[in-house]
C-alpha positions in Angstrom: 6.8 227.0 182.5 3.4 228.2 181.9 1.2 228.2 178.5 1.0 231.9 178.5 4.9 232.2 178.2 5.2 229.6 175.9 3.0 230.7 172.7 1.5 234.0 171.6 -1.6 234.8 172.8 -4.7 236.0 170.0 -5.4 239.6 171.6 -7.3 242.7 170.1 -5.5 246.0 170.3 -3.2 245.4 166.9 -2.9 243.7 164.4 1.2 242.4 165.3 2.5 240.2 167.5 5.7 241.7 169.8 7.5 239.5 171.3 10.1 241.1 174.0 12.7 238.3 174.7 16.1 237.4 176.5 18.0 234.5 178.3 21.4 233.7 179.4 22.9 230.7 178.5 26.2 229.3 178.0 26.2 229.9 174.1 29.4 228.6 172.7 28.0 228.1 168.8 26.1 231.6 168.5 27.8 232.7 165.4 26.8 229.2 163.8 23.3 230.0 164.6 22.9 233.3 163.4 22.3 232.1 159.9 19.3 229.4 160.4 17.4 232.5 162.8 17.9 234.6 159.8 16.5 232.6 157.8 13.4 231.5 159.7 12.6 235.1 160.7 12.7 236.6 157.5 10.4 233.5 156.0 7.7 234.3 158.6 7.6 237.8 157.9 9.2 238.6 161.3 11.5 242.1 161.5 12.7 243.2 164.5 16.3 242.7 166.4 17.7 239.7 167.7 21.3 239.8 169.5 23.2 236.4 169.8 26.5 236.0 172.2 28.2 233.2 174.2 25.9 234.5 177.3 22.9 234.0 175.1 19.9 236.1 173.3 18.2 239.0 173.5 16.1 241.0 171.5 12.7 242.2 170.3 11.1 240.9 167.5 7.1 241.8 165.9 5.1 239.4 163.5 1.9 237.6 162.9 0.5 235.5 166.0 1.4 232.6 163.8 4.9 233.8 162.8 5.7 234.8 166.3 4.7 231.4 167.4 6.7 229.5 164.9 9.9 231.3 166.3 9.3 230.5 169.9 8.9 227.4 168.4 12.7 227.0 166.8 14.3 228.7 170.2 12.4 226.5 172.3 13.5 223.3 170.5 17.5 224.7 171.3 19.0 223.1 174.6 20.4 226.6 175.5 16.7 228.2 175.7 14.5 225.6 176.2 13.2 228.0 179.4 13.2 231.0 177.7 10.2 233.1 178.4 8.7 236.2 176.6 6.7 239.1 177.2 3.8 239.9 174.4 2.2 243.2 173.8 0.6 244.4 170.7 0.8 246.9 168.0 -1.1 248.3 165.5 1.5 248.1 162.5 4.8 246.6 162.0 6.5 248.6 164.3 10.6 247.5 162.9 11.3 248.6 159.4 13.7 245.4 158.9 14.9 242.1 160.7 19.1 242.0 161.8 20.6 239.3 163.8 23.9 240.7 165.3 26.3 239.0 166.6 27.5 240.7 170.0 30.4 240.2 172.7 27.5 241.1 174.9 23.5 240.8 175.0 23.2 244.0 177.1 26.5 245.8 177.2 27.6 246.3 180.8 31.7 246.1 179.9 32.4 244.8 183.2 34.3 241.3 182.5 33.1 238.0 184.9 29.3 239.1 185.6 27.5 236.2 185.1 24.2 236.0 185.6 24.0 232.2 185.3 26.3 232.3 188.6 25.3 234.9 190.5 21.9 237.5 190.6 19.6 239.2 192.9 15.9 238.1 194.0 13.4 237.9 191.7 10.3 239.8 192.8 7.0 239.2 191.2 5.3 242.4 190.1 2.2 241.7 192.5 4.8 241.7 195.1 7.0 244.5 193.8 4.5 247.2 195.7 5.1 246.3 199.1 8.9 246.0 198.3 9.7 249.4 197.0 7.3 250.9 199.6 9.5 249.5 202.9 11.5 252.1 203.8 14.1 250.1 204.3 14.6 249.5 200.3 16.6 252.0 197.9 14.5 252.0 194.7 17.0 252.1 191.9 16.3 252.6 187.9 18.5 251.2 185.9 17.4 252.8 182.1 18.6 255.8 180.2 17.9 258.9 180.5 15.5 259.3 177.7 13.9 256.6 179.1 13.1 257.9 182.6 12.3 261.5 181.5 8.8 259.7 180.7 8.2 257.1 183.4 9.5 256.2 186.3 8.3 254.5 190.1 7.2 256.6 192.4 9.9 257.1 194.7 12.8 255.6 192.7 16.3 257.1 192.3 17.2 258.2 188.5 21.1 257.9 188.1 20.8 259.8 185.0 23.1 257.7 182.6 23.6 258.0 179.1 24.3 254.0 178.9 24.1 251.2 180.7 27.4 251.0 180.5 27.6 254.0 183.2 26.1 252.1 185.5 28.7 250.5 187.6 30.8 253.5 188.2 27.5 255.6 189.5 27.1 252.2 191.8 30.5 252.2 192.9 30.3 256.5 193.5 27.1 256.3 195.3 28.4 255.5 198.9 25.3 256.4 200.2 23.4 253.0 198.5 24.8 251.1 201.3 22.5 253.2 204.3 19.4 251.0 203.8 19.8 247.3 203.9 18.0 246.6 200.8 18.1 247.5 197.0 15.3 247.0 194.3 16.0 247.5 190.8 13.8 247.5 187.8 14.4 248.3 183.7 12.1 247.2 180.8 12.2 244.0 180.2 14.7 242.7 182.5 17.4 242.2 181.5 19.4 244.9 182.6 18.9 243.8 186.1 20.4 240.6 185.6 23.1 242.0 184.8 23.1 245.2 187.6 22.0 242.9 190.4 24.9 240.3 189.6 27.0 243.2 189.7 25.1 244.9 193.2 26.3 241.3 194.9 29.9 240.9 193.0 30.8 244.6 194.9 29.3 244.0 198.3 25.1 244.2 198.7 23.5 241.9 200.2 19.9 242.2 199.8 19.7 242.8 196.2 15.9 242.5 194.5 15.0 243.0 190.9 11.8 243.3 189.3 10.5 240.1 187.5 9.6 240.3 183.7 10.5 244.7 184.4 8.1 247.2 183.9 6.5 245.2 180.8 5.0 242.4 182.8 4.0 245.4 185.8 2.5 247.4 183.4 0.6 244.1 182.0 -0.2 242.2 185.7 -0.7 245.5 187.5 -4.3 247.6 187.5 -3.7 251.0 186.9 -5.2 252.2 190.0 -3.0 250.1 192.5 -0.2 251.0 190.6 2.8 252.7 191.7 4.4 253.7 187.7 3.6 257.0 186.9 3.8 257.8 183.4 4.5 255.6 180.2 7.4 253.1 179.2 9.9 253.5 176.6 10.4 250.7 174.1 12.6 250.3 171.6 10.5 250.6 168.2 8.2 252.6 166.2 5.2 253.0 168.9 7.7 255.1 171.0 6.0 254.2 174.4 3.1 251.9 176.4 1.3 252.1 179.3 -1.0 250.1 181.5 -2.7 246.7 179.7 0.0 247.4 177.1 -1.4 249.6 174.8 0.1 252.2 172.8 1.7 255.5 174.1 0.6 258.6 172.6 4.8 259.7 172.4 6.5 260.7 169.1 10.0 259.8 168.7 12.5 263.0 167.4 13.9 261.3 164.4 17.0 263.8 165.1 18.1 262.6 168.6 15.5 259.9 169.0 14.5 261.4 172.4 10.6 260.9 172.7 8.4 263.6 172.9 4.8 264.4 175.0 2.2 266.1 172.8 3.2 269.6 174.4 6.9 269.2 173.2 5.6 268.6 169.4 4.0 271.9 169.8 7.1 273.5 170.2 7.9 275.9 168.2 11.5 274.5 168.5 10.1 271.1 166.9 10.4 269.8 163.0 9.7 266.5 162.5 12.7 265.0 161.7 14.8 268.1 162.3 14.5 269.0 165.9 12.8 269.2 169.0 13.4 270.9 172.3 15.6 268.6 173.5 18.1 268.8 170.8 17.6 272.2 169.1 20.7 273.6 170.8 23.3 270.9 170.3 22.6 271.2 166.3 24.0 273.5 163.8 21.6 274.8 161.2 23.8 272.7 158.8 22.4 269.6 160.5 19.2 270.9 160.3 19.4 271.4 157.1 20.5 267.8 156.3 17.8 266.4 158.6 15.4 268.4 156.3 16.7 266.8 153.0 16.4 263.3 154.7 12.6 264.6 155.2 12.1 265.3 152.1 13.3 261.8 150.9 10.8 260.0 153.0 8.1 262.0 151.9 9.1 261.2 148.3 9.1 257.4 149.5 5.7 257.9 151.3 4.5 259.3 148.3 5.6 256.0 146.3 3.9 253.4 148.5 7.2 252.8 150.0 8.8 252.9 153.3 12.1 255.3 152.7 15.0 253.1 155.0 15.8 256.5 157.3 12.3 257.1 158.3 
């Protein structure tokens, strides 16, 4: 394993440390441990989300470089993750309101029982060799995110199955007939994870060539120069900067606090948008009485704001 995996590295472009992480293990004592991570975290001023399951950990987490460090630390020193790597990007405040260990049956829910990663999985493509891949005609390009996570960014060229959760995933593989024309399949998410999880499933029901994307988007967006990339727009993440792009630096998309869809600048000008009400994308599924409610919750934070203090549904 390489240094740059193994500690944080002292960057300009925000004052936090974020530490994207996962690994599958076989994790038999993950309630047991949920209490000493707690602990640790919380005493080096770390807040963020860590799952633990018998398949292992996933999470992100955001801290100081030291903090950060001194958790890699701790997981390293565990038999189960003693290879566990991370992917680092900055930010330019905290970006998690509060740190929760969860215990979870899974550490990306899939809900198919028997996909194991640790047993089976597909090919893992470097991203400086993820170019030529999804540009052979021969390979069927597949996202395996949300849908509020495609609507801003996406491979040029790559299929969208429009899911709601990942847990939709196997039955739009197992509708898709038409997956199996080409010989090849490449699939890509965030961090991931995901695709451990969607290639051991590609192989389980029948695909042969089955290639993921190493590190996801997060290390592509990182190891890739913007102008031989093939990503066209920004990448979702799961905290307060909304989205990234190339070299990891902050997006410029606002999160609806409503439906937590992110927005472009366009969409905030909107006359449908309120900050922390609505927004185009979920004006129509609310009643003014939700409105309404979102309003009060507004008003609470600004109250909070107003204090010095961070109000716990902003």
């Amino acid at each position: 394993m390489t240094d740059d995996l193994q500690t944080p590295r002292h960057e300009e472009g925000g004052a936090f440390c974020v530490a994207a992480l996962y690994h599958f293990a076989r994790f038999p004592r993950y309630e047991s441990f949920r209490e000493p991570l707690t602990a640790l975290c919380r005493e080096n001023g770390i807040k963020g989300t860590l799952l633990l399951a018998a398949e292992g950990i996933n999470g992100t987490v955001a801290g100081t470089d030291e903090g950060i460090a001194k958790l890699l630390a701790f997981l390293h020193a565990q038999p189960e993750f003693a290879e566990l790597v991370h992917k680092e990007s900055r930010a330019s405040k905290m970006p998690f309101l509060r740190m929760k260990v969860r215990l979870k049956k899974e550490i990306v829910t899939m809900g198919v029982e028997g996909i194991d990663p640790n047993k089976i999985v597909g090919t893992y493509v470097d991203p400086k060799d993820w170019n030529a891949l999804i540009s052979d005609p021969e390979t069927i390009v597949i996202d395996t995110r949300n849908d509020y996570e495609t609507a801003i960014g996406i491979f040029k060229g790559a299929i969208d199955p429009n899911i709601k959760t990942f847990r939709e995933f196997p039955d739009w593989m197992r509708n898709n007939p038409g997956l199996h024309n080409k010989p090849k399949i490449a699939m890509y998410c965030t961090g991931g994870i995901r695709c451990e999880k969607s290639t051991a499933f590609a192989k389980e029901i029948g695909f042969d060539e089955v290639y993921h994307l190493k590190g996801g988007i997060l290390k592509y967006l990182e190891e890739v120069p913007p102008e031989e990339s093939l990503w066209d727009g920004a990448c979702f993440v799961f905290d307060e900067r909304v989205s990234i792009t190339h070299g990891l630096q902050e997006g410029e998309h606002t999160l609806c606090h409503a439906c937590r869809y992110p927005l472009t600048a366009e969409e905030v000008k909107s006359p449908l948008f309120e900050e922390g009400v609505s927004c185009p994308h979920c004006y129509n599924d609310r009643t003014e009485a939700d409105r309404e409610r979102y309003r009060q919750r507004q008003r609470q934070i600004a109250l909070a704001k107003k204090r010095g203090e961070r109000h716990i549904g902003s």
